[in-house]
C-alpha positions in Angstrom: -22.6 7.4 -17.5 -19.8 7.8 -15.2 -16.0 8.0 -17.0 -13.8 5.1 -16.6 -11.3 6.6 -14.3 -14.6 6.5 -11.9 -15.4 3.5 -12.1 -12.4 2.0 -11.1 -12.3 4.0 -8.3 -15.5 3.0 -7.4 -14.8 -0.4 -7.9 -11.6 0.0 -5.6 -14.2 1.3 -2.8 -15.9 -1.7 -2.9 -13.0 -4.1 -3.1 -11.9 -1.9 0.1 -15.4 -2.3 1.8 -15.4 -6.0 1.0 -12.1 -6.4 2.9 -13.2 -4.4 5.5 -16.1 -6.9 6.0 -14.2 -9.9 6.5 -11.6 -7.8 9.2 -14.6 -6.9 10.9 -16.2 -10.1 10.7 -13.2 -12.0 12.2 -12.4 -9.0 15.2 -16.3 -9.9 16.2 -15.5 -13.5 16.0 -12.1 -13.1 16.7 -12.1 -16.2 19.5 -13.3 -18.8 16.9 -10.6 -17.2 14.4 -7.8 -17.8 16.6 -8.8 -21.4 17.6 -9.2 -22.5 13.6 -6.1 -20.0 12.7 -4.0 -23.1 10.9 -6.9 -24.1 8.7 -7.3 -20.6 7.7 -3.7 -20.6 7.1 -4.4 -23.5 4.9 -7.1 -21.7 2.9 -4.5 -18.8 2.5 -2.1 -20.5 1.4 -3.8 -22.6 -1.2 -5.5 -19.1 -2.4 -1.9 -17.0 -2.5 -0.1 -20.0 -4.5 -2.8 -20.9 -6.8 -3.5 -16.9 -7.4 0.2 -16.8 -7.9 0.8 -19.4 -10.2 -2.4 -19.4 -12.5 -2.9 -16.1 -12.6 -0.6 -12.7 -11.6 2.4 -14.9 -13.1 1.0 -16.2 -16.5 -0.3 -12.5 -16.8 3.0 -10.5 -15.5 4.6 -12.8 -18.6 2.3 -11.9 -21.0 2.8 -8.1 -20.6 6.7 -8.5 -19.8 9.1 -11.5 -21.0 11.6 -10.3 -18.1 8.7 -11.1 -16.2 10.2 -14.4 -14.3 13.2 -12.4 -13.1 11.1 -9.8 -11.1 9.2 -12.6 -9.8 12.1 -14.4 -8.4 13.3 -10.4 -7.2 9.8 -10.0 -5.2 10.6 -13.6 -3.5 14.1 -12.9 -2.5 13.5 -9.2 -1.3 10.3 -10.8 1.3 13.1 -13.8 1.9 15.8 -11.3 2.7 13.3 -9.0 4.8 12.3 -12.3 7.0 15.6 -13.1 7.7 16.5 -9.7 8.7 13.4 -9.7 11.3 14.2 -13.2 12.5 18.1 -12.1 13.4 16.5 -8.7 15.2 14.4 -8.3 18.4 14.2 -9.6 21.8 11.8 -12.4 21.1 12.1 -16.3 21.7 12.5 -18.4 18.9 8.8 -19.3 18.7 7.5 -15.8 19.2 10.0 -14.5 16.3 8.6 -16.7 14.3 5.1 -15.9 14.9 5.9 -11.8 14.6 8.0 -11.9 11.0 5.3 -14.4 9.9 2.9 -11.4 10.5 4.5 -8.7 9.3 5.6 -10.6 6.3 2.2 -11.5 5.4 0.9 -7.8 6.2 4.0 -6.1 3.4 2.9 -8.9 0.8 -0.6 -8.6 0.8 -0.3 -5.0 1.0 1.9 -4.7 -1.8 -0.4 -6.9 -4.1 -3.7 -4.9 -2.9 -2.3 -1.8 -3.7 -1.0 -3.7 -7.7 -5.3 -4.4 -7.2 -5.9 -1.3 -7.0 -3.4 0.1 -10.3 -4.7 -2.8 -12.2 -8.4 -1.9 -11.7 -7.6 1.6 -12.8 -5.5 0.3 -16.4 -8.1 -2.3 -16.7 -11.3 -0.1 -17.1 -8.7 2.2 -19.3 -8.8 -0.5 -21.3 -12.4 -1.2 -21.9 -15.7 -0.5 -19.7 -16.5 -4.3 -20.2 -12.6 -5.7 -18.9 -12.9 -3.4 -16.3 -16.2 -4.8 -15.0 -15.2 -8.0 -15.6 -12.0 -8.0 -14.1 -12.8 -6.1 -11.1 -16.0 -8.1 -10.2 -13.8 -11.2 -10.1 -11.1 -9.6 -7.9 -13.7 -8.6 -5.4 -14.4 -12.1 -4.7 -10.7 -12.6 -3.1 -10.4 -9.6 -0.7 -12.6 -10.9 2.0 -10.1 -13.9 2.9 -7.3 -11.5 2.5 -8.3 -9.4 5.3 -9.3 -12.1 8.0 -6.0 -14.1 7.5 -3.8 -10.6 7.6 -5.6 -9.9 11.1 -5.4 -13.7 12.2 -2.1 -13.5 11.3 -1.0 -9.8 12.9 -3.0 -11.1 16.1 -0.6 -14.6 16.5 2.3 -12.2 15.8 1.7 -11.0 19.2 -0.1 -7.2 17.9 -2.9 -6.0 20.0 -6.3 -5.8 19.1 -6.3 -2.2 18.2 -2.8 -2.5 16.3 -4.0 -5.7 14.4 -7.3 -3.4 13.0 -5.0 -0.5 12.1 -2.7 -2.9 10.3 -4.8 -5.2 8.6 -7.1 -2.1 7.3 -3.8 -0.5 6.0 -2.1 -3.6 4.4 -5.7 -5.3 2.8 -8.5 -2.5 2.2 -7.3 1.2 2.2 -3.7 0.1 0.2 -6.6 -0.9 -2.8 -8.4 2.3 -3.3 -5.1 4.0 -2.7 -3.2 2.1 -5.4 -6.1 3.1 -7.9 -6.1 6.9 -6.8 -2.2 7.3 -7.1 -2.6 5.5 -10.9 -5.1 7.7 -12.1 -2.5 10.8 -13.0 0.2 8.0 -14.7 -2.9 5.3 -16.4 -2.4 6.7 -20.0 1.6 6.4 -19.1 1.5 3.1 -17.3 3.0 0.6 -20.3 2.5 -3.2 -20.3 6.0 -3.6 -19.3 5.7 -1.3 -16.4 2.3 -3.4 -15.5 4.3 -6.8 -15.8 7.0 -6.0 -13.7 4.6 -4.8 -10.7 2.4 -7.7 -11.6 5.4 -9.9 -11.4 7.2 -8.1 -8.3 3.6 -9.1 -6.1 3.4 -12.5 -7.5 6.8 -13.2 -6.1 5.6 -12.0 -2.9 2.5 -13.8 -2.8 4.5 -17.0 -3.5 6.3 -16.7 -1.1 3.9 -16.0 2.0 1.8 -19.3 0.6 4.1 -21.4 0.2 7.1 -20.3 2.2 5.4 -19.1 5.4 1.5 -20.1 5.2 1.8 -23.7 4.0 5.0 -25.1 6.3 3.1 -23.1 9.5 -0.5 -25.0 8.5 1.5 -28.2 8.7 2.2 -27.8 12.6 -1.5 -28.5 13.3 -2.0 -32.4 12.1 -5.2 -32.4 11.5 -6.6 -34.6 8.4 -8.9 -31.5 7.1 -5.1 -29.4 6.0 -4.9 -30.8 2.8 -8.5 -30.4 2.6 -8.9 -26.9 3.4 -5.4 -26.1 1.1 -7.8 -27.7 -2.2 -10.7 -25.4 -1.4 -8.5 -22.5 -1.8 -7.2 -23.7 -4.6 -10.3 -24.3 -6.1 -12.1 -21.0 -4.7 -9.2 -19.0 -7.2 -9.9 -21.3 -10.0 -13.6 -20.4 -9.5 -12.6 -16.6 -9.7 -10.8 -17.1 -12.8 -13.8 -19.0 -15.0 -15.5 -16.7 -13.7 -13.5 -13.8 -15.1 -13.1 -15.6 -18.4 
């Protein structure tokens, strides 16, 4: 059987390739993506927030009291960041918009895919059976996170090629990559040290969802919004029963 450290590594892969399918899947479709953007926007957000505040947070707590306060860091560092990219360039007000929306949601899902990717690595440290567990249901949400960080790199004005190379970086290979670097540290890596990374991409998450995602789904009236926003809502709580 292989050692733990493997399988978490493997697992990573396949949380990478699962990415990879729904980047691919959207570039080939790419036409359709762009035209239904704001409901996938609405999915996204619903996903990020719900993710954010059933799960990473409660959990970040758990292993960290101070928890809360590296939350609210991760929010105002993304906050701070979005300013600084809406007060630089030589964009129109709509078009800066569009690009800081992109990048923002490129750093922050980054961030939390690379936490994926130290989390699968502790978790299978832990136990064969939490590692399985755990990382089966946090397969299930890296598909959406790579078509709406390519959606969302392609509105920001990136070209096709630059969106790919982005999108790959920020949602798949950040995964595997976050479990590889972890595998020296995983005996060092405390619960306090997992909280506060744990809490640090929550507050990031929150943010995109509902700072970014859910105001810019709301430009497109359309009576399915509020809709769409449920079913990712309901898609995470899904993923956690499952886990449980």
């Amino acid at each position: 059987m292989l050692p733990e450290p493997s399988l978490a590594i493997i697992f990573s892969l396949i949380a990478s390739i699962s990415t990879s399918i729904g980047i691919i899947i959207i570039w080939k479709y790419q036409e359709w993506g762009q035209r239904n953007v704001f409901y996938f926007m609405s999915f996204a957000a619903g996903l990020l927030i719900a993710v954010s505040l059933l799960h990473v947070i409660p959990e970040s707590i758990e292993l960290n009291v101070s928890a809360p306060l590296f939350v609210l860091l991760g929010f105002l560092s993304l906050h701070v960041y979005d300013r600084f990219l809406d007060d630089h360039g030589s964009f129109n007000r709509e078009e800066k918009q569009y690009y800081s929306l992109g990048i923002i949601s490129a750093w922050g899902i980054g961030l939390h895919s690379f936490v994926d990717g130290i989390i699968y690595m502790v978790t299978f440290n832990v136990s064969m059976i939490t590692g399985v567990v755990t990382s089966t249901a946090m397969v299930f949400h890296e598909i959406p996170e790579g078509i709406i960080t390519f959606l969302l790199l392609k509105k920001a004005g990136f070209s096709e090629r630059r969106s790919l190379i982005f999108s790959f970086l920020a949602a798949s290979i950040s995964t595997p990559l976050g479990a590889i670097l972890a595998f020296p540290f995983v005996y060092n890596i405390g619960d306090a040290q997992l909280g506060i990374l744990l809490a640090l991409s929550a507050g990031t998450l929150l943010y995109i969802g509902a700072s970014r995602l859910l105001p810019e789904s709301e430009m497109e009236a359309s009576k399915f919004n509020l809709t769409i926003l449920g079913l990712g809502i309901i898609f995470i709580v899904f993923i956690l029963l499952m886990s449980h």
